[in-house]
C-alpha positions in Angstrom: -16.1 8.5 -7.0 -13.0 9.5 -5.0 -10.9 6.6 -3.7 -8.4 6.8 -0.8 -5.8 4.5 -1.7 -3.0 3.4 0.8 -0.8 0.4 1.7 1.6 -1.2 3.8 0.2 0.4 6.9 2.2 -2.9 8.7 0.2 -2.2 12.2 1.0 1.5 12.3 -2.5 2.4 13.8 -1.4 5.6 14.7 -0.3 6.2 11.2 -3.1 5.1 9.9 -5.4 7.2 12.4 -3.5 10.4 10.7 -4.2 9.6 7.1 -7.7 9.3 8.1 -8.2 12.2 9.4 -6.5 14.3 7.1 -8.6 12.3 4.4 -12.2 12.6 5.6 -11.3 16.6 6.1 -10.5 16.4 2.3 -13.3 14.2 1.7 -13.2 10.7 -0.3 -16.0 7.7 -1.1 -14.1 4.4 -0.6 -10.8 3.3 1.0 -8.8 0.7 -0.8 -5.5 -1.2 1.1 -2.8 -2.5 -0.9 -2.1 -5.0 1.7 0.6 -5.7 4.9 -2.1 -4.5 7.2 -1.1 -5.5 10.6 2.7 -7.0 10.8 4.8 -6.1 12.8 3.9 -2.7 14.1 3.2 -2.2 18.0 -1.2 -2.2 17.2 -2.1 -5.0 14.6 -5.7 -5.2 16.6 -6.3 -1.5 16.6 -5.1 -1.3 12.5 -7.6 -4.1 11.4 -11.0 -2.6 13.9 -9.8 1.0 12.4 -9.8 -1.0 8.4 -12.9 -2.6 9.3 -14.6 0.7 10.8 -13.7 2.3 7.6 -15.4 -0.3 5.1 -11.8 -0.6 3.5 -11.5 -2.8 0.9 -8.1 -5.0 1.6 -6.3 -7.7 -0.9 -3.6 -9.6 0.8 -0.2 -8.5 1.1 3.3 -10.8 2.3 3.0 -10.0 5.4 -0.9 -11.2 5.7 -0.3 -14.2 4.1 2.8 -14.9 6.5 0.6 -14.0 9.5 -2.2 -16.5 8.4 -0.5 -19.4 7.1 3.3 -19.5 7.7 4.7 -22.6 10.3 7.0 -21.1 12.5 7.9 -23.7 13.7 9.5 -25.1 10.4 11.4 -21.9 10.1 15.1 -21.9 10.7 16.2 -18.2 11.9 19.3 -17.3 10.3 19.6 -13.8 12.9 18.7 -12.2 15.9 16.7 -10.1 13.6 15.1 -12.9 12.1 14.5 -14.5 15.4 12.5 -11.4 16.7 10.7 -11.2 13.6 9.1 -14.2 14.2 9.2 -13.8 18.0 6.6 -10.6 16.9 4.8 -12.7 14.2 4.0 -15.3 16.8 3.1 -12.2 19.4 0.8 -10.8 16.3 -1.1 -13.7 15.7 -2.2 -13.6 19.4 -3.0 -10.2 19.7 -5.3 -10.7 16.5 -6.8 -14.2 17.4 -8.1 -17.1 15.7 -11.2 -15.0 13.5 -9.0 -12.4 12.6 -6.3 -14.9 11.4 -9.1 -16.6 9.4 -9.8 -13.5 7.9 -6.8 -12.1 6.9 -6.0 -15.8 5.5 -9.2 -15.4 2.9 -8.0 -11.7 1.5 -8.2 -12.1 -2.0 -4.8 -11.3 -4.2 -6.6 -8.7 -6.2 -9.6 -6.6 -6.6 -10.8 -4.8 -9.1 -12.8 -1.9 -9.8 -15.0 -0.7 -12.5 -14.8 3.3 -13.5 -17.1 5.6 -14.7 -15.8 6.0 -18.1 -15.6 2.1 -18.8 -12.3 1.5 -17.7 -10.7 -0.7 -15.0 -9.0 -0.5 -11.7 -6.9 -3.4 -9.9 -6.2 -3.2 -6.6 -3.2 -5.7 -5.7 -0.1 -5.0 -3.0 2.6 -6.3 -5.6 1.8 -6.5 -9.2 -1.2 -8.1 -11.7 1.2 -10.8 -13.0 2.1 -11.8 -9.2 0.5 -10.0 -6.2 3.6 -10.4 -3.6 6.0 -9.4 -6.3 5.9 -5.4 -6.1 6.4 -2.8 -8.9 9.2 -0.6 -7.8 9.9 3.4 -8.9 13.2 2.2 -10.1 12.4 -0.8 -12.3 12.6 -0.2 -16.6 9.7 0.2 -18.3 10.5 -3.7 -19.8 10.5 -4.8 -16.1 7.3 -3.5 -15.4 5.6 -5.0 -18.6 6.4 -8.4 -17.5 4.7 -7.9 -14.1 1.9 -6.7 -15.2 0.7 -9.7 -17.1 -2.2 -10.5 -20.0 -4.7 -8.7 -17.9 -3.5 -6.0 -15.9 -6.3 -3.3 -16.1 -6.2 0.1 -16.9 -5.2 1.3 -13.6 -3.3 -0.6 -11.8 -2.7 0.7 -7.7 0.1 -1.2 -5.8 2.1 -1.3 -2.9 4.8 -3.3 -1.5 7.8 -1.2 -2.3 6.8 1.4 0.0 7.8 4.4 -2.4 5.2 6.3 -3.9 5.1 6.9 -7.9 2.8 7.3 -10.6 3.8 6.4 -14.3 2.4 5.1 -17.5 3.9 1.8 -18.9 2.3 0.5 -21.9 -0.8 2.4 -21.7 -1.7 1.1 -18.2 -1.3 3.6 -15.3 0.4 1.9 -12.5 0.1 3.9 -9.0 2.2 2.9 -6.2 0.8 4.5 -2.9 3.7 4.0 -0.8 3.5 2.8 2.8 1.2 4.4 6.0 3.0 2.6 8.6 6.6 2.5 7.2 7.6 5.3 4.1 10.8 6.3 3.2 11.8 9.1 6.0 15.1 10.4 4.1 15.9 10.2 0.1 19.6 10.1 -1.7 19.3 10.8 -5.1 17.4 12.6 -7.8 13.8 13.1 -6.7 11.4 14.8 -9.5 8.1 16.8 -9.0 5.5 15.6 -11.0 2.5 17.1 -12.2 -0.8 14.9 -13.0 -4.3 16.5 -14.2 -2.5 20.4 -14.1 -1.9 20.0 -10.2 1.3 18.6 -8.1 1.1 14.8 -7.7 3.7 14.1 -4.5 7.1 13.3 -5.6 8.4 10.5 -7.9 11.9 8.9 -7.0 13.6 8.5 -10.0 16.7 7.1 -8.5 18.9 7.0 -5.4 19.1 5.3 -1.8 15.9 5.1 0.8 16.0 5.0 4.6 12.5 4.5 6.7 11.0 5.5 9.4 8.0 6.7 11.0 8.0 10.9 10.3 5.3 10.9 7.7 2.6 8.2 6.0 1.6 8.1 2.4 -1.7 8.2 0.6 -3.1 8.7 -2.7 -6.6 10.0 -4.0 -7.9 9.1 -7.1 -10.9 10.6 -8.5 -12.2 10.6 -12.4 -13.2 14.0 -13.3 -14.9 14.7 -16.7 -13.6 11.4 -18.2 -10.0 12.8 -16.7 -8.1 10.3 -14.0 -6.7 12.9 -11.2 -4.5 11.3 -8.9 -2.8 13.3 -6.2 0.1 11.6 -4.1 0.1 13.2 -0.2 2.3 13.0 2.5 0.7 13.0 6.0 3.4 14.4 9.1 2.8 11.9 11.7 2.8 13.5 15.7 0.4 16.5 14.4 -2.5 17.7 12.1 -2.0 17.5 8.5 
């Protein structure tokens, strides 16, 4: 088994296109999404037929659940950037309609995933002890204990803070995938190479500012080999072939 794990692809079809293609060249069984699908980049429709093409399995990130059940109406906009955030939301519901709404609305928080060698996988866009709260590269090691909760599985892969890391916290591997549609496109600070399984992993922010944009998407593969977890964190160049 050989997942392709992403998240926050946030309508980035394009993106999202790219990380395919440079993934079914590499090969890969099943693609999971850590949720924020479709919100509020330029081709929500064309993100969710490309998900649903793919077989991906999707939990429910902040901005589905905003997309499917928040009342604009009751909100108060604060900013012009908060105004046109929900000028888009209300633009993205329509471009989606009513069934996809529905859809995205029954998501479910978490999924998980037996492995081969008896563990567990969860699948959730934040964190086991609360799925729109997101584990972060920067948090301590006590932080991330109390979001992962009395049952967080043995592999936990997140999203939601759109930086990509992999680290072990009280012998549960938590795997942040980063973002497809919005990833970090300059970093301040200290930034590690990490190796996992004898080969690079991607790069693990260990501390410092991030800035985004839209000059590469990240993904993850996750495979077990002879009872051995590999997990190796790529970025895709957007604009040309990976």
């Amino acid at each position: 088994m050989r997942l392709l794990c992403v998240s926050d692809i946030h309508g980035h079809a394009d993106a999202l296109a790219a990380v395919l293609a440079t993934a079914e060249r590499r090969g890969y069984t099943q693609l999971l999404v850590a949720g924020d699908l479709c919100f509020p980049g330029p081709k929500p429709l064309e993100t969710w037929r490309r998900l649903t093409q793919a077989k991906a399995v999707c939990v429910q990130g902040v901005s589905d659940r905003a997309l499917a059940t928040l009342d604009i109406e009751k909100v108060r906009p604060r900013s012009e950037h908060e105004r046109a955030r929900l000028d888009r939301l209300a633009q993205t519901r329509t471009e989606l309609g009513e069934l996809i709404l529905a859809r995205l609305a029954r998501l479910a928080p978490t999924y998980r995933l037996p492995l081969e060698d008896g563990g567990e996988l969860v699948l959730v866009h934040g964190s086991p002890a609360d799925p729109l709260e997101p584990i972060s590269h920067d948090m301590t090691d006590e932080e991330v204990l109390s979001l992962l909760g009395d049952d967080p599985a043995d592999v936990v892969i997140c999203g939601g803070s759109h930086v990509p890391f992999d680290r072990m916290v009280g012998g549960v591997r938590i795997i942040n995938v980063g973002s497809v549609g919005e990833a970090p496109c300059s970093m301040r600070g200290e930034v590690d190479r990490v190796r996992v399984g004898g080969r690079p992993a991607g790069e693990l922010v260990r501390s410092g500012s991030v800035s985004y944009g839209a000059g590469h998407a990240d993904a993850t593969f996750v495979e077990l080999r002879a009872g051995e977890l590999w997990v190796e964190q790529v970025v895709v160049p957007l604009g040309r072939a990976a």
